[in-house]
C-alpha positions as CSV (number, residue, x, y, z in Angstrom):
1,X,-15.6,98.6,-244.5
2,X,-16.5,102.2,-246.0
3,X,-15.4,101.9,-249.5
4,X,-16.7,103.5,-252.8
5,X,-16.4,103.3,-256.1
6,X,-16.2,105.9,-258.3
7,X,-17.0,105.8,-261.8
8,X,-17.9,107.9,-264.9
9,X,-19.9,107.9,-268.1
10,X,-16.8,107.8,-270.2
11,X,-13.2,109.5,-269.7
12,X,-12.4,113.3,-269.2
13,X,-16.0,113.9,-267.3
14,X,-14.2,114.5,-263.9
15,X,-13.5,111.3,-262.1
16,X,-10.2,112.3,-260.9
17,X,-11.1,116.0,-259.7
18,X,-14.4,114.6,-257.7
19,X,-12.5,112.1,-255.9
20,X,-10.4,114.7,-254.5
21,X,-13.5,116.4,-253.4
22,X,-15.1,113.9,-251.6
23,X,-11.4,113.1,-250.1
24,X,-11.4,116.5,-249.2
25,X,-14.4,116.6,-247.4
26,X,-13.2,113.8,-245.4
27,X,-10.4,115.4,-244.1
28,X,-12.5,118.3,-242.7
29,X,-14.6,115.8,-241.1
30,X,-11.5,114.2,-239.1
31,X,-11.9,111.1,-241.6
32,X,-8.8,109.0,-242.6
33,X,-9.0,108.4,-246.3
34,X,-7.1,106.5,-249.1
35,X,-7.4,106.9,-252.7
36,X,-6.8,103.4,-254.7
37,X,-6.4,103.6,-258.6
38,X,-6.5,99.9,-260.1
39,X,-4.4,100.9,-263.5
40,X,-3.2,104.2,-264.4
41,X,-2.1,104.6,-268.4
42,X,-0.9,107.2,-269.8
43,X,1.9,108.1,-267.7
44,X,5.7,108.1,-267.9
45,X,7.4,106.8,-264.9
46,X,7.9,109.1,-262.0
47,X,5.2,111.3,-264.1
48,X,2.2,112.1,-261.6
49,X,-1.0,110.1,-261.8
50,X,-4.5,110.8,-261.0
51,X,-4.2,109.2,-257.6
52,X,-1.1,111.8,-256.8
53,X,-2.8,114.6,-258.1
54,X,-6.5,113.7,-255.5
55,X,-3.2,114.2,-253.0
56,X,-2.1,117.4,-254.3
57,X,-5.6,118.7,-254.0
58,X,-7.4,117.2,-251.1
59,X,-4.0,117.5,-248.8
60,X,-1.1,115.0,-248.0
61,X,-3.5,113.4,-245.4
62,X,-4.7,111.1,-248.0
63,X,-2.4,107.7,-248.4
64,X,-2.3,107.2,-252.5
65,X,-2.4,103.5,-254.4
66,X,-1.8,102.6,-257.8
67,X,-1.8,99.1,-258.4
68,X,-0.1,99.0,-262.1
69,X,1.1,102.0,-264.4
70,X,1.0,101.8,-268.4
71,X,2.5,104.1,-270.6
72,X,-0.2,104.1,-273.3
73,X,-3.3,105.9,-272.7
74,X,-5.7,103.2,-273.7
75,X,-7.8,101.1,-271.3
76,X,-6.3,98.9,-268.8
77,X,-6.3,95.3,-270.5
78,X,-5.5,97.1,-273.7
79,X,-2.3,98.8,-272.2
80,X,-1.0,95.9,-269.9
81,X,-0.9,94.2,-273.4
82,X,1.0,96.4,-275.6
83,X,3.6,96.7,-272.3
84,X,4.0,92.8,-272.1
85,X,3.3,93.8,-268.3
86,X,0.7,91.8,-266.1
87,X,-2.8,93.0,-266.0
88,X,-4.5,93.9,-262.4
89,X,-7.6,92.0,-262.3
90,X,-11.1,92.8,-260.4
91,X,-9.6,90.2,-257.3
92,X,-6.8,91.9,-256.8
93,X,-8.3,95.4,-256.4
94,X,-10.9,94.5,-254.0
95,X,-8.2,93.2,-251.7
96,X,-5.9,96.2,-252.2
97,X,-9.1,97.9,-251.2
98,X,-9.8,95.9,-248.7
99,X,-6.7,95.9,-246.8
100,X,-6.8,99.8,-247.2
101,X,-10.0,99.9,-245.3
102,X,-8.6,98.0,-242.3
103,X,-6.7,101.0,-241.9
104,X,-8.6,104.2,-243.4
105,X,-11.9,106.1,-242.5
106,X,-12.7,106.0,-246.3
107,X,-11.0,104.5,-249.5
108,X,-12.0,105.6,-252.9
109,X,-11.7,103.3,-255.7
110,X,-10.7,105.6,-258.9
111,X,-11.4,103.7,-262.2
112,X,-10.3,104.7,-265.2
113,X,-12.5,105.4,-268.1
114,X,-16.3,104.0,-267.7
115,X,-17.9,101.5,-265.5
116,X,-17.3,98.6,-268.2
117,X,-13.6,99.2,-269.2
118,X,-11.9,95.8,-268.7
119,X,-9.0,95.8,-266.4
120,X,-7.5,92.5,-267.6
121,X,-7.2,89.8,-270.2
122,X,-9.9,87.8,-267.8
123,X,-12.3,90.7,-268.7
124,X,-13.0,91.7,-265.4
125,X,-14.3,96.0,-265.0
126,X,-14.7,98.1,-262.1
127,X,-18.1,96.8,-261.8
128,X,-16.4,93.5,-260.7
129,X,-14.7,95.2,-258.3
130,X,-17.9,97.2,-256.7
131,X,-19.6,93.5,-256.5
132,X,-16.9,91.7,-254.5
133,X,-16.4,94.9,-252.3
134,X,-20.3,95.1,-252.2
135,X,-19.3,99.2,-252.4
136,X,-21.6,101.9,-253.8
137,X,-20.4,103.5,-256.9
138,X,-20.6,107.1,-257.5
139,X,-21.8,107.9,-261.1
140,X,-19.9,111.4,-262.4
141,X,-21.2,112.2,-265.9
142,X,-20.4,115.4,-267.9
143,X,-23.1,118.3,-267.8
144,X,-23.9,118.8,-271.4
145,X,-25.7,118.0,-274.6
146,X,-24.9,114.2,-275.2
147,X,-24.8,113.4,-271.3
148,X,-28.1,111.7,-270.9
149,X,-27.8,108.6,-273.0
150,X,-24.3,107.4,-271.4
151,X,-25.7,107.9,-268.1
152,X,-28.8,106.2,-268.3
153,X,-26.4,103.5,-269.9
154,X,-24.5,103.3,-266.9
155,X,-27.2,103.5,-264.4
156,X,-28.6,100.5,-266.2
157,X,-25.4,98.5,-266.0
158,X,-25.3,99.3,-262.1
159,X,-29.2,98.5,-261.6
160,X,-28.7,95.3,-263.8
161,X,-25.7,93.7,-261.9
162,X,-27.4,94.6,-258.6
163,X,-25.2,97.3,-257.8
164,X,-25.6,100.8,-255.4
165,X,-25.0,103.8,-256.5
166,X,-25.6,106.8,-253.8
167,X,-25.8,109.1,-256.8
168,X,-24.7,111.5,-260.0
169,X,-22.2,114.6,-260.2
170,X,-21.4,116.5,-262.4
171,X,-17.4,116.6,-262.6
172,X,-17.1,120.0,-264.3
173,X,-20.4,122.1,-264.5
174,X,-19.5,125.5,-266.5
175,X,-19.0,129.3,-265.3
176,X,-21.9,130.0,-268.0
177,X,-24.2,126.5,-269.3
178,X,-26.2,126.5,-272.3
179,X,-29.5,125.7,-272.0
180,X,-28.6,121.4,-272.5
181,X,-26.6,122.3,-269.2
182,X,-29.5,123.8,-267.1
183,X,-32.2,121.1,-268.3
184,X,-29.6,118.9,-267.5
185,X,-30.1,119.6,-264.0
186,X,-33.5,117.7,-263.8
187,X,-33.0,115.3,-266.3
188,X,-29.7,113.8,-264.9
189,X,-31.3,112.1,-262.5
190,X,-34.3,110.9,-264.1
191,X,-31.6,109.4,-266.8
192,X,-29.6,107.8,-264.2
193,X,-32.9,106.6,-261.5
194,X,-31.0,108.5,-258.4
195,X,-30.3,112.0,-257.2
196,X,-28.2,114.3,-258.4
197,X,-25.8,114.8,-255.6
198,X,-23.0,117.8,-256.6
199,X,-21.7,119.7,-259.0
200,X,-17.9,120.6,-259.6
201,X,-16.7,123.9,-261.2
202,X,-15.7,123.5,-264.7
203,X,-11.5,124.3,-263.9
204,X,-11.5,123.0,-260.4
205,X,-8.2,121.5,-260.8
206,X,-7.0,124.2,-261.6
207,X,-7.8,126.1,-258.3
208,X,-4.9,126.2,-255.5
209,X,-5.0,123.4,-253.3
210,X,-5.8,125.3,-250.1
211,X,-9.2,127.0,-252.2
212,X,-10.1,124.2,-253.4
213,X,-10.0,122.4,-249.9
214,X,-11.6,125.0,-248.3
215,X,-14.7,125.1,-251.5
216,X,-14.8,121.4,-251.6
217,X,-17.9,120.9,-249.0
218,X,-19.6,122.9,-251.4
219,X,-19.3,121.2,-254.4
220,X,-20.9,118.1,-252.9
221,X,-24.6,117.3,-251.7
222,X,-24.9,116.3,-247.7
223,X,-25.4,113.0,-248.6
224,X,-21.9,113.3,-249.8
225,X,-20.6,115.1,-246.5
226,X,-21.3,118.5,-248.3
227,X,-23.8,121.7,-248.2
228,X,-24.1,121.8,-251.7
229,X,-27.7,122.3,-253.0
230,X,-28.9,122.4,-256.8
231,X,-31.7,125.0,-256.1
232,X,-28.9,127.8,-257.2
233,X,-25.9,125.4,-258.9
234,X,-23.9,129.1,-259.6
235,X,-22.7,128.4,-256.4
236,X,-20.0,126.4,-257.3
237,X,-18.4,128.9,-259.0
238,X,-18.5,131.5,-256.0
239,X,-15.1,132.0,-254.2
240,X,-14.7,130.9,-250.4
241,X,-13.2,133.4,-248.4
């Protein structure tokens, strides 16, 4: 079963826009892949979610799963709440997940918020999830002054429930960083205990879906199915023609 997890330090660091990466880089490679989001809040009905929009990115080769859908944008068990609708709990994710795998290269787990958000009145968090899937989690954590603490946070939430994580990205790293942004390069993974393994261009979501399939590759390290290397991180901001 190739499933993984991804997570972030908090919300708005990029979750969304790296899983259509690594979904896109998958499809190069000939890989089926499947993009499950547990809860997405926030929406209207019929308005597009974050698992839709890894789709309208990464191509309409990948197969797109939301379990539940809340209007309010607060976190899952929060939401389910205010809706009087029922919660999605850690059980039912991993067999969504599962299921998916029996019929996908590569399913990507899309949390929302961080790590520890509960998904239902049980309590249960994407690390719950990662556990009974026995999946790596991806860690994507912002690139700038503050970023440090909640990542080392998280790391120590994954180490501490025995849990893999393959690496960090950085979900949007800017056209021009500040010096917190460039140190940030080698302390991010001394904060989180593994290597930093991509960076995505601050406004990548932005990009047209054939340009952004096309830089994808680059975005992530090999690890990741990429060719992205952090010895020159402007890079990511250099056109593919």
């Amino acid at each position: 079963m190739s499933v993984m997890v991804v997570t972030g330090t908090g919300t708005g660091v990029g979750k969304t826009v790296s899983a259509a990466a690594l979904a896109a880089t998958a499809l190069r490679t000939g890989r089926s892949v499947a993009v499950l989001k547990p809860a997405q809040t926030g929406v209207a009905p019929g308005e597009r979610g974050d698992a839709a929009e890894v789709v309208r990115l990464a191509g309409d080769g990948v197969s797109a799963l939301e379990l539940a859908r809340f209007p309010e944008p607060l976190a899952p068990a929060t939401a389910a709440r205010r809706a009087t609708l029922p919660d999605v709990g850690a059980a039912a994710v991993a067999s969504a997940a599962a299921e998916l795998s029996e019929r996908h290269d590569l399913v990507l787990v899309e949390g929302a918020g961080g790590l520890l958000v509960r998904l239902d009145s049980d309590g249960s968090t994407l690390a719950d999830v990662a556990r009974l899937l026995e999946a790596p989690v991806l860690l994507v954590a912002a690139a700038g002054l503050g970023t440090l603490n909640a990542t080392a946070l998280t790391a120590e939430a994954l180490d501490h429930r025995g849990l893999s994580c393959p690496g960090v990205l950085i979900g949007a790293w800017p056209r021009d960083p500040d010096l917190a942004c460039r140190c940030n390069l080698t302390d991010l993974p001394d904060a989180a205990g593994v290597p930093l393994v991509g960076a995505l261009p601050e406004g990548a979501a932005g990009m047209a879906p054939s340009a952004f399939r096309a830089s994808a590759p680059g975005w992530l390290a090999p690890g990741l199915g990429g060719t992205w290397s952090a010895v020159d991180p402007a890079v990511v901001h250099e056109p593919v023609a």
